[in-house]
mmCIF file of the C-alpha atoms, coordinates in Angstrom:
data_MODEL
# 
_entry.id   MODEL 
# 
loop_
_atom_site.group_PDB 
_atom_site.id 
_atom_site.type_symbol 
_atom_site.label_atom_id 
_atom_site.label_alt_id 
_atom_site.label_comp_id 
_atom_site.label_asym_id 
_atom_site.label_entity_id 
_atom_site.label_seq_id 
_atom_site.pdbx_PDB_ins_code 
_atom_site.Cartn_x 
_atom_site.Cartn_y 
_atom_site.Cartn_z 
_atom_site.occupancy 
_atom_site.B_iso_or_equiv 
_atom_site.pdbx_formal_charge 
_atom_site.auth_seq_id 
_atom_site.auth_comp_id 
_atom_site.auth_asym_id 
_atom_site.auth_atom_id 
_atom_site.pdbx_PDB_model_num 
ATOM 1   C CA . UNK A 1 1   ? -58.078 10.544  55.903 1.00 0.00 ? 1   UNK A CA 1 
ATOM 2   C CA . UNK A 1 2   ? -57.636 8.623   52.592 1.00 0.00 ? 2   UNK A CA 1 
ATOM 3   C CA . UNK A 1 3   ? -54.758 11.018  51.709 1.00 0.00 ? 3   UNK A CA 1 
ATOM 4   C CA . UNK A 1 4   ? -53.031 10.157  54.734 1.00 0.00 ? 4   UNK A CA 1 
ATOM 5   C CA . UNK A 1 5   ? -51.898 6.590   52.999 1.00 0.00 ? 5   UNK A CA 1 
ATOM 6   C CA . UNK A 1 6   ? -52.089 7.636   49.829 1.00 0.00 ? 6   UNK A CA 1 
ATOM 7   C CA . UNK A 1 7   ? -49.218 6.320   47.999 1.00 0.00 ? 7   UNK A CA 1 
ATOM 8   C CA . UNK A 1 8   ? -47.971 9.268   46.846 1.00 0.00 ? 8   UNK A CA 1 
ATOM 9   C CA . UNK A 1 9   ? -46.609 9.790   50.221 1.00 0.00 ? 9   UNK A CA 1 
ATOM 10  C CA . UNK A 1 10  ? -44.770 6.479   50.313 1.00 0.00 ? 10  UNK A CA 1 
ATOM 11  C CA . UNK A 1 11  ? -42.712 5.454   47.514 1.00 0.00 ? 11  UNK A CA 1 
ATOM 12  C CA . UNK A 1 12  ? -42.566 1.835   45.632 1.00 0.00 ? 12  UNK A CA 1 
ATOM 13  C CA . UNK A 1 13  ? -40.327 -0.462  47.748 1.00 0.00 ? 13  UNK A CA 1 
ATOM 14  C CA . UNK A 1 14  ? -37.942 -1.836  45.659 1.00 0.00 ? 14  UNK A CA 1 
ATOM 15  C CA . UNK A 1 15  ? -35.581 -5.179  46.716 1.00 0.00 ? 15  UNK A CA 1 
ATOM 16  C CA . UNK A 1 16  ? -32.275 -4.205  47.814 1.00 0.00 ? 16  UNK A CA 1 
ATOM 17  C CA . UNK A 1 17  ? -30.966 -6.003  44.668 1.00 0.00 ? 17  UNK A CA 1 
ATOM 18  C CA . UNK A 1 18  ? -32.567 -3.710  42.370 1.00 0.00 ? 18  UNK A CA 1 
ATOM 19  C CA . UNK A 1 19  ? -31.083 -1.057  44.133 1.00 0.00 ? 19  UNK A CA 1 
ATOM 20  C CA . UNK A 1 20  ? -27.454 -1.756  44.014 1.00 0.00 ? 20  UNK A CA 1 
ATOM 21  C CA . UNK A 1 21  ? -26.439 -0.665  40.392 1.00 0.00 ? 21  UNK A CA 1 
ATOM 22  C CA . UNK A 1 22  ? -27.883 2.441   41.341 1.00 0.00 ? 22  UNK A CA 1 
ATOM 23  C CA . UNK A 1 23  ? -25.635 2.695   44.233 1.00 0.00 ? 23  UNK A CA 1 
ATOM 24  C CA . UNK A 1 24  ? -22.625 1.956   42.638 1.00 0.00 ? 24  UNK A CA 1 
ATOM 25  C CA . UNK A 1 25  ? -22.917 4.032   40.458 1.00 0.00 ? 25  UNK A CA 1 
ATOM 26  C CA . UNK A 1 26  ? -23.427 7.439   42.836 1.00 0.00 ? 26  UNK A CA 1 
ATOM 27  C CA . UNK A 1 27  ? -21.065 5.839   45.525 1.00 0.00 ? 27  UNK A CA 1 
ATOM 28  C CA . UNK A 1 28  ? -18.686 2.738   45.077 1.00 0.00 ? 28  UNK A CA 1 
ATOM 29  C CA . UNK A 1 29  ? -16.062 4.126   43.553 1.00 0.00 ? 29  UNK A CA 1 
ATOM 30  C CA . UNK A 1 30  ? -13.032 2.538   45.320 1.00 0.00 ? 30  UNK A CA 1 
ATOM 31  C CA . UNK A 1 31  ? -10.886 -0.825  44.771 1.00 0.00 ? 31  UNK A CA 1 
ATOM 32  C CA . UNK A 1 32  ? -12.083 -2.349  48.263 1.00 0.00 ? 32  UNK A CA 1 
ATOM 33  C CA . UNK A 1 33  ? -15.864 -1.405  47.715 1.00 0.00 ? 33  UNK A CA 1 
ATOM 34  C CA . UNK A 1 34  ? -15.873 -2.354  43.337 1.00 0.00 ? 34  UNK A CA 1 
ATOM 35  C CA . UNK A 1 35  ? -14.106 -5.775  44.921 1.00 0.00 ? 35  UNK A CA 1 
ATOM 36  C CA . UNK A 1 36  ? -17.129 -6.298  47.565 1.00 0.00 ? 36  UNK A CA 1 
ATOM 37  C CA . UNK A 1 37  ? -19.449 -5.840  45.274 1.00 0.00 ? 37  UNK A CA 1 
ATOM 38  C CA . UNK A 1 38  ? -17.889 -8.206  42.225 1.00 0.00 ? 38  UNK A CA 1 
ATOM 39  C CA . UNK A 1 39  ? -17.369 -11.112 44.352 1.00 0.00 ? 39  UNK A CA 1 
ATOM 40  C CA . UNK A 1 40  ? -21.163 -10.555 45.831 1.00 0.00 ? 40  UNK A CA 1 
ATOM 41  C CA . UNK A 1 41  ? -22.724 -10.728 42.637 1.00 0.00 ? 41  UNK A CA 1 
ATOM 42  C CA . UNK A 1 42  ? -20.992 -13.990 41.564 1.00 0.00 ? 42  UNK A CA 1 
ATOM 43  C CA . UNK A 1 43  ? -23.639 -16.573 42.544 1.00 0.00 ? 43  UNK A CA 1 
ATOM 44  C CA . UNK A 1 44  ? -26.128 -13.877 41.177 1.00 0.00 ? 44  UNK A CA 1 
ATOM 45  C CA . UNK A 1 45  ? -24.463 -14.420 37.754 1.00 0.00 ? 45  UNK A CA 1 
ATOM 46  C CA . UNK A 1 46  ? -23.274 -18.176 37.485 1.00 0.00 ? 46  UNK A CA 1 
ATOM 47  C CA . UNK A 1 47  ? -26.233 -19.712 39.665 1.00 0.00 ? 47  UNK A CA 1 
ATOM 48  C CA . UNK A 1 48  ? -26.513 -21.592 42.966 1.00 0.00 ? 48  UNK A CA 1 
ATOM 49  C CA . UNK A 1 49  ? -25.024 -24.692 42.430 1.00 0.00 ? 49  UNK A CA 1 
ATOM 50  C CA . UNK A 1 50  ? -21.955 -23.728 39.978 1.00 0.00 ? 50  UNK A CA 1 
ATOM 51  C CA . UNK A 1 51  ? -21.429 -20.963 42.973 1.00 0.00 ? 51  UNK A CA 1 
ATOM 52  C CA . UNK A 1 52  ? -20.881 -23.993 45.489 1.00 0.00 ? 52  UNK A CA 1 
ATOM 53  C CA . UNK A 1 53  ? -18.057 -25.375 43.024 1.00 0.00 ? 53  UNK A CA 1 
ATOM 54  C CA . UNK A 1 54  ? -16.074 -21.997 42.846 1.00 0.00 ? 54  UNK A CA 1 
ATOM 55  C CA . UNK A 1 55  ? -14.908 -19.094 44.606 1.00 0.00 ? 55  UNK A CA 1 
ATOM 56  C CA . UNK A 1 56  ? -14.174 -15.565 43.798 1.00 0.00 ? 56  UNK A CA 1 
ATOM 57  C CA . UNK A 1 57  ? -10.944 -14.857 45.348 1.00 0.00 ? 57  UNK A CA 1 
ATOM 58  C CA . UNK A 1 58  ? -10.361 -11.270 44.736 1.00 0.00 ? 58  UNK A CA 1 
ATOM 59  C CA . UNK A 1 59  ? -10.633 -8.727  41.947 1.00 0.00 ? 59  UNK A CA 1 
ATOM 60  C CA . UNK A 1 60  ? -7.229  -7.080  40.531 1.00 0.00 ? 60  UNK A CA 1 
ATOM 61  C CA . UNK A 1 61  ? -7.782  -3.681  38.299 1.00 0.00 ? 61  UNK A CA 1 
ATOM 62  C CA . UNK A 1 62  ? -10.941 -5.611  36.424 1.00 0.00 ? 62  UNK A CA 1 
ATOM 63  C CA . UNK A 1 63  ? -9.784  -9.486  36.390 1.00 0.00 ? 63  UNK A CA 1 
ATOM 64  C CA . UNK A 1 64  ? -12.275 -11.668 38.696 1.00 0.00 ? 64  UNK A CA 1 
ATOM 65  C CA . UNK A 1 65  ? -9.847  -14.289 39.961 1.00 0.00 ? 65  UNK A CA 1 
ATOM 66  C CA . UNK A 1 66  ? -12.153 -17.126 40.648 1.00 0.00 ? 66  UNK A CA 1 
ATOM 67  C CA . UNK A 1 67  ? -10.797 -20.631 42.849 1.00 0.00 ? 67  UNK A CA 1 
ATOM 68  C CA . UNK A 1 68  ? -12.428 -23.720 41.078 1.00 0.00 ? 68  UNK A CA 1 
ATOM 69  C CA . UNK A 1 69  ? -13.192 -27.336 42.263 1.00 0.00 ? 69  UNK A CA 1 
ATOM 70  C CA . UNK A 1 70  ? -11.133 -28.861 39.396 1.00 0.00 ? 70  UNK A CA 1 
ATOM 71  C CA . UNK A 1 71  ? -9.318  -28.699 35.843 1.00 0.00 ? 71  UNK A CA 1 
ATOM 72  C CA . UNK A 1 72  ? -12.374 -29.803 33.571 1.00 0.00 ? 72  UNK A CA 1 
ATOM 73  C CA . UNK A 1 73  ? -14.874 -27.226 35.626 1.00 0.00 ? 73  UNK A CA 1 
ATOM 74  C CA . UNK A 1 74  ? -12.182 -24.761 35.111 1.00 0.00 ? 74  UNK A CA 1 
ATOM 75  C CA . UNK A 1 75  ? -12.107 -25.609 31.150 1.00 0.00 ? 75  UNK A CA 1 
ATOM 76  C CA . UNK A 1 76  ? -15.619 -25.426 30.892 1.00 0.00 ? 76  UNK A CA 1 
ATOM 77  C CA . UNK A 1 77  ? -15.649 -21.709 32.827 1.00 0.00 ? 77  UNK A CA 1 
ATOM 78  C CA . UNK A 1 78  ? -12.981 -20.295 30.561 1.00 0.00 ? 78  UNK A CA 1 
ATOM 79  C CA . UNK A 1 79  ? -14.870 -21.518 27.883 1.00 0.00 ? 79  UNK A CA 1 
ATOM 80  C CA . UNK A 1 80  ? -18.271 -19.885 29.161 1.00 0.00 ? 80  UNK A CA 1 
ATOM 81  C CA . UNK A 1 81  ? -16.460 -16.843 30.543 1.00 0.00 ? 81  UNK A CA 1 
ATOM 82  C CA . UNK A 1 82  ? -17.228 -14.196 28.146 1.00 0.00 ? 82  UNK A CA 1 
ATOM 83  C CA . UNK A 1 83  ? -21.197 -15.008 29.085 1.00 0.00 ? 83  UNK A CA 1 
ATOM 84  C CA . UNK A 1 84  ? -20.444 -14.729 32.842 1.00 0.00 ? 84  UNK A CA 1 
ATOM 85  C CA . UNK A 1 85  ? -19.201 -11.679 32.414 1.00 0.00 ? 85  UNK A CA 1 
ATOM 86  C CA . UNK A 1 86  ? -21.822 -10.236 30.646 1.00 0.00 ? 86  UNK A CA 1 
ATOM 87  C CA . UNK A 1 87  ? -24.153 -11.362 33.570 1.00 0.00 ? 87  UNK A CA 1 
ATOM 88  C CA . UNK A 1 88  ? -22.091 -10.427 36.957 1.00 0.00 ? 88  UNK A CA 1 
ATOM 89  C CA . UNK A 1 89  ? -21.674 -6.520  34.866 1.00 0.00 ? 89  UNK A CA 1 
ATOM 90  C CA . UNK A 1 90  ? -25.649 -6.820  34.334 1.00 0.00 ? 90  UNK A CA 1 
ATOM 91  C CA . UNK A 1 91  ? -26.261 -7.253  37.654 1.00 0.00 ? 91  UNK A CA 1 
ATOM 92  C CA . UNK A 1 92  ? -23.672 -5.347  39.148 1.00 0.00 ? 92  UNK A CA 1 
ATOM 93  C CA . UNK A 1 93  ? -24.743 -2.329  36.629 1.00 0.00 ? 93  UNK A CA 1 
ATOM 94  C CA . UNK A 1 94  ? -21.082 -1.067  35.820 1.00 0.00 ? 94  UNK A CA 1 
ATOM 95  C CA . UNK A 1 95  ? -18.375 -3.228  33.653 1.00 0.00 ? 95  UNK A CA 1 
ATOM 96  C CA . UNK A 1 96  ? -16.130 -3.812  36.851 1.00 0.00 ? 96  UNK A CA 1 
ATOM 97  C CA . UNK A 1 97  ? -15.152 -7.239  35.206 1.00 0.00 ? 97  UNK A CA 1 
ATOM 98  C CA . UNK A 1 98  ? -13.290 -7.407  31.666 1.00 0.00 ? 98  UNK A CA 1 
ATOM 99  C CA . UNK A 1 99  ? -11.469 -10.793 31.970 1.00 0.00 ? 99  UNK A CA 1 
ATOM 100 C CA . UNK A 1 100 ? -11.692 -13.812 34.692 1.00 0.00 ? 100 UNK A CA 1 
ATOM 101 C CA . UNK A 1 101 ? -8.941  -16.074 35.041 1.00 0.00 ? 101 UNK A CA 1 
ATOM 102 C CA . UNK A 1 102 ? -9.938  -19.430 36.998 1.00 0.00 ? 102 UNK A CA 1 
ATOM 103 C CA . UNK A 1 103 ? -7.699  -21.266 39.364 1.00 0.00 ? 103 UNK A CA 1 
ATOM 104 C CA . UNK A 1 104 ? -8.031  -25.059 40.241 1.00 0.00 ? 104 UNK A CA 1 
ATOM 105 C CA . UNK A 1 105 ? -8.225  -24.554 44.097 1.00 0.00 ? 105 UNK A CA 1 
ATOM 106 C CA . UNK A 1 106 ? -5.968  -26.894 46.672 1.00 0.00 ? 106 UNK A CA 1 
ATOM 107 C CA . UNK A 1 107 ? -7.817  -29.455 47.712 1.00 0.00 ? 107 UNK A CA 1 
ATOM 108 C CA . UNK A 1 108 ? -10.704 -28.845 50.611 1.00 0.00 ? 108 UNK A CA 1 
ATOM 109 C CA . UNK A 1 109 ? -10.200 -24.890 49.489 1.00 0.00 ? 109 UNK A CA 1 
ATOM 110 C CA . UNK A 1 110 ? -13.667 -25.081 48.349 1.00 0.00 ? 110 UNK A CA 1 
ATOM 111 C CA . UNK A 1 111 ? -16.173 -27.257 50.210 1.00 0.00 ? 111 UNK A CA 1 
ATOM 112 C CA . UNK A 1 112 ? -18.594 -28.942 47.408 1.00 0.00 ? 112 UNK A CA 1 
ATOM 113 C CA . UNK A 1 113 ? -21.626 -28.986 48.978 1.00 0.00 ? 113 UNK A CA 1 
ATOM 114 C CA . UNK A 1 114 ? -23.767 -30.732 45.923 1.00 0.00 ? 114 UNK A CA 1 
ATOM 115 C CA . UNK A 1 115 ? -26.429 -32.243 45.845 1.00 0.00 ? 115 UNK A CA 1 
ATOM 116 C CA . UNK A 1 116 ? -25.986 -35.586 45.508 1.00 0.00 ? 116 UNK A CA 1 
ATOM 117 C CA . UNK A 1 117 ? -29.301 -35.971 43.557 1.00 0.00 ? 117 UNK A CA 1 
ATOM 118 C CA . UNK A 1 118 ? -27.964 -34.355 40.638 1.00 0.00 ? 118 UNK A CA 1 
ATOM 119 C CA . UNK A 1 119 ? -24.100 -34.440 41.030 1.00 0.00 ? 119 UNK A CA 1 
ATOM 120 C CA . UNK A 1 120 ? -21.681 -37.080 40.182 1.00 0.00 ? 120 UNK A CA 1 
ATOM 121 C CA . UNK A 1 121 ? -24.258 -39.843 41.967 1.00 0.00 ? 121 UNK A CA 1 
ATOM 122 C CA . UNK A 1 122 ? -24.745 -43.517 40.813 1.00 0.00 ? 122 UNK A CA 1 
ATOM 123 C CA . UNK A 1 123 ? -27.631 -43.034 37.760 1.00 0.00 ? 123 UNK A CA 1 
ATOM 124 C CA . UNK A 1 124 ? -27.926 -39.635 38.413 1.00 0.00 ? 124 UNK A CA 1 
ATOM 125 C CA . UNK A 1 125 ? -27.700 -38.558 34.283 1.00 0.00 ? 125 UNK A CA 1 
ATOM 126 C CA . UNK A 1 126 ? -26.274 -35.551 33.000 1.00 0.00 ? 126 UNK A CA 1 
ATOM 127 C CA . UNK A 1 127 ? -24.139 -33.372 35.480 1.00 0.00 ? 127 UNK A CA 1 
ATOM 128 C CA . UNK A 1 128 ? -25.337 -30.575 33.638 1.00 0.00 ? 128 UNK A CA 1 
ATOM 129 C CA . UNK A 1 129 ? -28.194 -30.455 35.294 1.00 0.00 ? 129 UNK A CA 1 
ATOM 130 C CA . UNK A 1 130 ? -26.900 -28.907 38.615 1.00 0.00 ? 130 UNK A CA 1 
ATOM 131 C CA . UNK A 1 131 ? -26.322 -25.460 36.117 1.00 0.00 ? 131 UNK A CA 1 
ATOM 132 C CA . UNK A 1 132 ? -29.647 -23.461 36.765 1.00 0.00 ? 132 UNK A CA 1 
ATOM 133 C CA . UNK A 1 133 ? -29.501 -21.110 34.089 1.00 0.00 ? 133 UNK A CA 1 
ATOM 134 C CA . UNK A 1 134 ? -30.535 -22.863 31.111 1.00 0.00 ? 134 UNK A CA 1 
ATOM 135 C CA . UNK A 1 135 ? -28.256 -20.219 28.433 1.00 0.00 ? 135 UNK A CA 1 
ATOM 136 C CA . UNK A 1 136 ? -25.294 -20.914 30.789 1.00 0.00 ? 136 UNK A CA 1 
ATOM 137 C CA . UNK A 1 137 ? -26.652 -25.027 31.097 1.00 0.00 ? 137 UNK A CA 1 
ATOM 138 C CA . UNK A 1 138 ? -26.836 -24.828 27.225 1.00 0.00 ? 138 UNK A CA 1 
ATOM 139 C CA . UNK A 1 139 ? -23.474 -23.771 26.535 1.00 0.00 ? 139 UNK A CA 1 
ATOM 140 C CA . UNK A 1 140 ? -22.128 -25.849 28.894 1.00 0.00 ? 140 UNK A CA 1 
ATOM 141 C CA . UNK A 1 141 ? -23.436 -29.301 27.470 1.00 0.00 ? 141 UNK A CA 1 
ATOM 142 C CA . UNK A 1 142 ? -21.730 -27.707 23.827 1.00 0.00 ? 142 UNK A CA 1 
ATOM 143 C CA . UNK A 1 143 ? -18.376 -26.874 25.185 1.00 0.00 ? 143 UNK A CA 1 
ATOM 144 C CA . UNK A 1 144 ? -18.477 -30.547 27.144 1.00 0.00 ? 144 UNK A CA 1 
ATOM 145 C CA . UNK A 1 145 ? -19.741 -32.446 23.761 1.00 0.00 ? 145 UNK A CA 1 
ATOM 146 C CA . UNK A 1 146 ? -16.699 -30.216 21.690 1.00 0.00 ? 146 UNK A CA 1 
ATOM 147 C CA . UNK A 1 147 ? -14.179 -31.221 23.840 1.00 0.00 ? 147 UNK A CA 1 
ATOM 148 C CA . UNK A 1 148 ? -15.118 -35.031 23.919 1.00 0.00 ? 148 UNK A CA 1 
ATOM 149 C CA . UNK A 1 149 ? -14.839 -35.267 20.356 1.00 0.00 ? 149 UNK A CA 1 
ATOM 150 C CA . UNK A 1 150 ? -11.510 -33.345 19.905 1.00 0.00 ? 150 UNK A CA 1 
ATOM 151 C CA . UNK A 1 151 ? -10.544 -36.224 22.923 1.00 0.00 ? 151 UNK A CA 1 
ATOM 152 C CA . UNK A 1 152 ? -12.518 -39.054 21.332 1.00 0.00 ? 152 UNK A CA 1 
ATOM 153 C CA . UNK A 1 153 ? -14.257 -40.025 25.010 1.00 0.00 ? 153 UNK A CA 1 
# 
């Protein structure tokens, strides 16, 4: 009766995640479906709370056009843009993505919903802190620090 359950029988459950490259790869082959799955991927890749200041709009060929909350965000993505794209590819497990252009969205486009506690509030420190990945936080505080002292603020 032991050999009933073994787990031979059953395989390893994997997360639906995991499973995706895999998928792509033996069955998204088509502009509509590569687009589905780039724009899917793109909190995977930039993290939570940069995700809640942008918006993948739609990919053409393999340019990610991506909405933004505002010009200095959008500086500070073009800047990091080459390391996003390394991620989103990673996780999507094909290089669907060669270039992303960001857009500054109209106004109310893209609903911030930050958290107060570590964006833009009174005394709340370094705004850097809402980036979760620490490479992508990392880079972020260098490209910021750069551009203040080529502006001398």
């Amino acid at each position: 009766m032991s050999g009933f359950l073994s787990q031979s029988r059953f395989p390893v459950m994997k997360r639906v995640r995991d499973l995706l490259p895999e998928v792509y790869r033996r069955s998204a082959r088509g502009s509509e479906a590569e687009q589905e799955i780039a724009l899917s991927y793109w909190a995977a890749a930039v993290g939570r709370k940069l995700a809640r200041r942008t918006k993948p709009v739609r990919l053409d060929g393999d340019k990610l056009v991506v909405d933004v909350d505002g010009p200095i965000l959008q500086e500070q993505l073009r800047i990091l843009s080459r390391q996003i794209i390394g991620r989103l590819n990673a996780s999507i497990g094909a290089e669907l993505v060669r270039r992303i252009v960001f857009r500054v969205a109209a106004p109310g486009k893209i609903s911030p919903q930050r958290d107060h506690a570590t964006l833009g509030s009174a005394g709340a420190g370094d705004e850097a802190q809402a980036i979760e990945d620490p490479l992508l936080r990392r880079l972020y505080r260098h490209s910021r620090n750069k551009a203040r002292r080529r502006t001398g603020t």
